[in-house]
N, C-alpha and C positions, 0 to 999 in steps of 0.2 A: 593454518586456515586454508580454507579453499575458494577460489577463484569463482563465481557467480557468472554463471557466461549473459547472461539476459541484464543482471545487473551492471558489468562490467561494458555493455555496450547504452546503456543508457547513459548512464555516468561518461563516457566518452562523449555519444551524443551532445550532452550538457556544456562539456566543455567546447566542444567544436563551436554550438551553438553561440557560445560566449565568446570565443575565440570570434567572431565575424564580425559580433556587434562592438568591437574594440575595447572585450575586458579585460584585465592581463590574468594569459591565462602561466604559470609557472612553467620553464622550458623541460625541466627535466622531469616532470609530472607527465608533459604531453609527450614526450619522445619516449616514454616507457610503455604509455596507453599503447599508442600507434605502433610499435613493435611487438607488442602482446597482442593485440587484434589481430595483427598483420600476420606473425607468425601461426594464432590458432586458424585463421581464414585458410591458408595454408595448408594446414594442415590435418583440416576437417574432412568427415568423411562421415555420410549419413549411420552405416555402419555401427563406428563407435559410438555416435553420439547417439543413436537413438536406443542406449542401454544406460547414459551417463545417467545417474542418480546426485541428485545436491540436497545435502541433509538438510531436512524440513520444507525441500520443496520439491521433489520429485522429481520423474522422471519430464525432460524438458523437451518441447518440441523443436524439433532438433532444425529443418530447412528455415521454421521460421528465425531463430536464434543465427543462424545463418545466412540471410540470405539480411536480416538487420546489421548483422556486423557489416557487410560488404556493403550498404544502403550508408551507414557512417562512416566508413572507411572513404568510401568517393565523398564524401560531404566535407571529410578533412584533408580532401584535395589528394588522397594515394590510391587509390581504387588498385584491386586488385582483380584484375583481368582473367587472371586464368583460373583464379576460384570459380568468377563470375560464371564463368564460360563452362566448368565442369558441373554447377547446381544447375543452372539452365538446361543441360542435359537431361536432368533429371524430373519427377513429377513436384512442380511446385506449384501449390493453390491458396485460395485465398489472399491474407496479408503479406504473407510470404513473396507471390508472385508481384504484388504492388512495391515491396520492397528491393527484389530484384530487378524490376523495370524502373525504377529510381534509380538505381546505383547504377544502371547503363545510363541514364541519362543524363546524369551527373558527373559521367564518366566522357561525355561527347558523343554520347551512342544512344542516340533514343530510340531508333525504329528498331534496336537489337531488342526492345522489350516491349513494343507494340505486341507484339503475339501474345504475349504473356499476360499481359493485360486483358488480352479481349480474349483470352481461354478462361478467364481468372474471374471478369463479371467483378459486379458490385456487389452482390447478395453476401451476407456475413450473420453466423448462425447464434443465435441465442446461446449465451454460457458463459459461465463465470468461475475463472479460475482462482484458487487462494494461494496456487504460489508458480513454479514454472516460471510463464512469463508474463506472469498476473492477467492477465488478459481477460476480457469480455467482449459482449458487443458492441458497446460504444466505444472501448479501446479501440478497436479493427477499425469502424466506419472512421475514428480520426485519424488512423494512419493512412488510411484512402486518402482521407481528404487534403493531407500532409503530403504523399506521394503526389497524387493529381496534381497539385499545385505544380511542385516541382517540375512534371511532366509538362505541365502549359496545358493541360486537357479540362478545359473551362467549363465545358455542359457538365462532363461529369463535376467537379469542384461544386460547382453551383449547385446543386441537385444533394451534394453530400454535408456541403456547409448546413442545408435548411438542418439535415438529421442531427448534425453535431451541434448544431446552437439549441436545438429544442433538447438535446439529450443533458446539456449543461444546463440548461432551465429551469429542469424537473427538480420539483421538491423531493428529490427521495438520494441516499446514499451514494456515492461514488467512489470508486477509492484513489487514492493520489496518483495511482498511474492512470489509471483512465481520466482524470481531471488535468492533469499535467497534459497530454494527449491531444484531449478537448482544447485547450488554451496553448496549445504550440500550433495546432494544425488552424485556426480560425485566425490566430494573429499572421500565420503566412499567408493565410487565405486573402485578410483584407490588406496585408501589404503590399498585392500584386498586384490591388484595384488601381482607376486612376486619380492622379493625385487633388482631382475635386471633390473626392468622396470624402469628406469631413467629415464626421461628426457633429449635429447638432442638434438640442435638444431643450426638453423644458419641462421643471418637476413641480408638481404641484402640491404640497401636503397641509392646505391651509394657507401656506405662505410659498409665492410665486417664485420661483429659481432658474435660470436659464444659463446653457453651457455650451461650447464647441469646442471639438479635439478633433486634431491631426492622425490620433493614437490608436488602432483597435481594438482595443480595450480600456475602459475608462471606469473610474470607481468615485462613488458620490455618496457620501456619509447623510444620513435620514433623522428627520426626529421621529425616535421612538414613540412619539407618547401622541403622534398626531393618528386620526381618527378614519383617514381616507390617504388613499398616493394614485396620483394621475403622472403618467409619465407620456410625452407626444413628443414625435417625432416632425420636427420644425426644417428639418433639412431632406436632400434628397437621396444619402445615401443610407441603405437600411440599414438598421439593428435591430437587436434583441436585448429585450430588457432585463435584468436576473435580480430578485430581491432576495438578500441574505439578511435571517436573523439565527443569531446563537443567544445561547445562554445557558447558564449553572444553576442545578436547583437548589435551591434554598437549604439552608444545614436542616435537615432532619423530616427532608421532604420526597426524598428518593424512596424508590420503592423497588418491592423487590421483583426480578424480571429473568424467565429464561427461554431461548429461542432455541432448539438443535441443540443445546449444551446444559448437561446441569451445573451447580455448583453448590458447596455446603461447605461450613466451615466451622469447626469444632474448637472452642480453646478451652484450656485443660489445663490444670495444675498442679503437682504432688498425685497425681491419680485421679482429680475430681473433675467435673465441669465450673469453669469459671462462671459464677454468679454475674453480671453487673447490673442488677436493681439494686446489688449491697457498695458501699465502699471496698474498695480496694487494697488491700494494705500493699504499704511503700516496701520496696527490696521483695517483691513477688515475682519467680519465674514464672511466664505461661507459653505453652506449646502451643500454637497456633497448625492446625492442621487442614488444606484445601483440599478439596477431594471434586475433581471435573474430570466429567465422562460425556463423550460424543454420540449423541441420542439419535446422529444422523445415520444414513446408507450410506457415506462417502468418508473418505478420510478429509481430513481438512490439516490444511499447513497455516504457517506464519500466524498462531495463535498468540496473543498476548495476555497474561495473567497480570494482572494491577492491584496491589495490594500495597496501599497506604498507613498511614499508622498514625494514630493519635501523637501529638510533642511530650504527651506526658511518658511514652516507653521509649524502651530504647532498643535497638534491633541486635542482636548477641551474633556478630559476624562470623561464623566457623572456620572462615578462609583465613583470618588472620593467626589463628592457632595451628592451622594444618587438618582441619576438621571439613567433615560435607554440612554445607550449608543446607540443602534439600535432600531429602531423602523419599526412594518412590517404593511404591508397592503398586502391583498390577491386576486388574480384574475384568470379568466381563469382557476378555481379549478374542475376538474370532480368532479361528486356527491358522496356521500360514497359509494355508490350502487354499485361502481365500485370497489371496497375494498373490502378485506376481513373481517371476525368477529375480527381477531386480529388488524388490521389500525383500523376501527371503537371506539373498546374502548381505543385506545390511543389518547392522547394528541400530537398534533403534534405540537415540537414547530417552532419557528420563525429559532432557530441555538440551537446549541448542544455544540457549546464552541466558544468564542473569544476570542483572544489574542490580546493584544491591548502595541502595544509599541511607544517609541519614536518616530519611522519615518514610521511605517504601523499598520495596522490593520489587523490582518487576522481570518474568521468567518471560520468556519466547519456547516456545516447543509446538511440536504436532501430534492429532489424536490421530488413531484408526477408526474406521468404524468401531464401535461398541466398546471402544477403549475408555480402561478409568486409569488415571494418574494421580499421586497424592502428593502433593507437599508439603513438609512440614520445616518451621519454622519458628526460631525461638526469642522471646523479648523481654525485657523485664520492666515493673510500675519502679521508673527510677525519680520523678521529679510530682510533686504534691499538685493537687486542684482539681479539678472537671475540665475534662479532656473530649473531644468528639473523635470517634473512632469512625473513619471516613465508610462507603461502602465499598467493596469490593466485586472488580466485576475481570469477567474472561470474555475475549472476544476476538473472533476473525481478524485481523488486519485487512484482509481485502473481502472480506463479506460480511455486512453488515446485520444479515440474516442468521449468524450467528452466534451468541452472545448471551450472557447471564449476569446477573448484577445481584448481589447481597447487600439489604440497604444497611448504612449505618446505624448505630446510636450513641449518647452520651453518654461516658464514663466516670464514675471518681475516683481517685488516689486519695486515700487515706493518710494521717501523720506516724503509723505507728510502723514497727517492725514488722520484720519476714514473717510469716506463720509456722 
């Protein structure tokens, strides 16, 4: 396996994080982080890394990736000085910059990154990555608003917090690093306040409720079924309000949906298309074959394929024989010409991981532009009755704008023999 350099500092991050607030973090867990860090901080060089490729996530931006290891590296109290001192030299912008003016400051050196801040600005560009260092723009504006802090630079904080509490607000997708981000950088934000800033509050849905926390961040469970929510704020220090609802559609009420991706999905048996308006006969093998192709201009990474399975089949493992579980066929591929020198000498494979269980299979891979992938997959009608065959959908990990869904239907197994 290979080493995730962006993941491999968040994950640090996490623990540092944890390590402060008095969790235990494991010794020999943290003293391998911190020498891995340490040593690649060390040993980086824009150079190599802005050629390093990481399978299904491409090539990664390299000063930013850099100049966060060093931002965590002072955060778990070892700062490394002479890295800091050799990216500084160089041109760092944006996150980057707020990142290495953090790690001086955190370092005992905060006017060494005054500069760097005020070359640097607050401005952060519209974009959203699907893998690298997953980044968007409300990722960046909370790492502003996460460094600021740290800095003690208050107008700006204030001015960044408004962006990143509305940006957490919003009814629309997020993905876990930019959520994680939002929610690390606002809870440092309000912990820096002073300690008259409570919380307190008063909810109305029918029936009166009233609350006060210490905490900034506070979560209050609703009745569904009320018909109106007034929320006021009864105290003097401010917030912002966020209502979350989820839910699961109904068995047989999904429908079918594709954004930037198609999907289709063929099952077949002895040569034929499997029927299910008929019963099914028991001891029936069926090939299950997905066919997703990227309808976009862009390549996209960190795809997820989810493919659940009725309790009435049973999933025919090939790993456990010494067999390929998936097998691909390629189409609709632009020429290399259209890549860069790092795509070119890489191997692109078919997937980058399966997990393969009991009742689903789920693949991780990345398309190219105009790229088709197929999978196929084998099960058999092992157990009698009406079964619901889940829908199946593929979709971004970190972009929500891409995705396709195959709805479900009801299936029967039959009592009789193989065909």
């Amino acid at each position: 396996s290979q080493a995730h350099p962006w993941g491999s500092n968040y994950a640090g991050h996490f623990l540092t994080e944890a390590k402060k607030l008095g969790y235990a973090v494991p010794d020999h867990l943290w003293t391998q982080w911190l020498n891995y860090e340490s040593n690649a901080a060390n040993l980086w060089t824009r150079e190599a890394s802005a050629a390093q490729y990481v399978p299904d996530v491409g090539p990664v931006d390299a000063a930013l990736e850099q100049a966060y290891r060093l931002f965590v590296l002072a955060d778990a109290g070892q700062p490394e000085l002479g890295a800091m001192n050799r990216l500084r030299e160089q041109t760092v912008k944006g996150a980057a910059a707020w990142f290495l003016a953090g790690a001086y400051a955190l370092a005992g050196q905060p006017e060494a990154g005054q500069a760097l801040i005020q070359a640097a600005g607050t401005a952060v560009p519209n974009y959203q990555e699907t893998g690298g260092t997953f980044g968007s723009q409300a990722r960046d504006q909370a790492i502003l608003l996460s460094t600021s802090t740290v800095l003690g630079d208050w107008g700006t904080a204030a001015d960044l917090e408004k962006s990143v509490a509305v940006s957490l607000g919003k009814d629309q997708w997020q993905s876990t690093q930019t959520i994680g981000w939002e929610i690390l950088a606002l809870g440092q934000f309000f912990d820096k306040q002073p300690q008259d800033s409570n919380l307190s509050w008063k909810v109305d849905t029918g029936t009166v409720s009233t609350g006060k926390s210490a905490l900034p961040v506070v979560t209050q469970k609703l009745d569904p079924t009320a018909a109106s929510l007034t929320v006021t704020n009864v105290g003097t220090a401010p917030f912002t309000p966020r209502v979350l609802v989820t839910a699961v559609p109904l068995i047989g009420q999904d429908s079918a949906m594709s954004n930037g991706v198609s999907l289709s999905l063929d099952y077949m048996s002895n040569g034929s298309e499997v029927d299910f308006t008929k019963p099914l006969p028991l001891g029936q093998d069926i090939l299950i074959t997905a066919t997703v192709t990227n309808n976009t201009s862009a390549e996209v990474d960190q795809i997820a394929l989810d493919e659940l399975m009725p309790t009435g089949w049973e999933i025919s493992n090939a790993r456990l024989t010494g067999g390929k579980t998936a097998m691909s066929s390629f189409g609709n591929t632009p020429q290399d010409s259209f890549f860069s020198p790092i795509r070119k000498s890489r191997q692109h494979p078919l997937f980058d991981y399966q997990d393969i269980r009991d009742d689903r299979i789920l693949t991780y891979f990345s398309l190219r532009s105009g790229e088709t992938k197929i999978f196929q997959f084998l099960v058999n009608n092992t157990y009698q009755g009406q079964f619901y065959l889940p829908s199946v959908r593929v979709h971004a990990m970190y972009d929500a704008g891409f995705s396709a869904t195959v709805p479900g239907q009801w299936i029967s197994i039959a009592a009789t023999g193989s065909p």
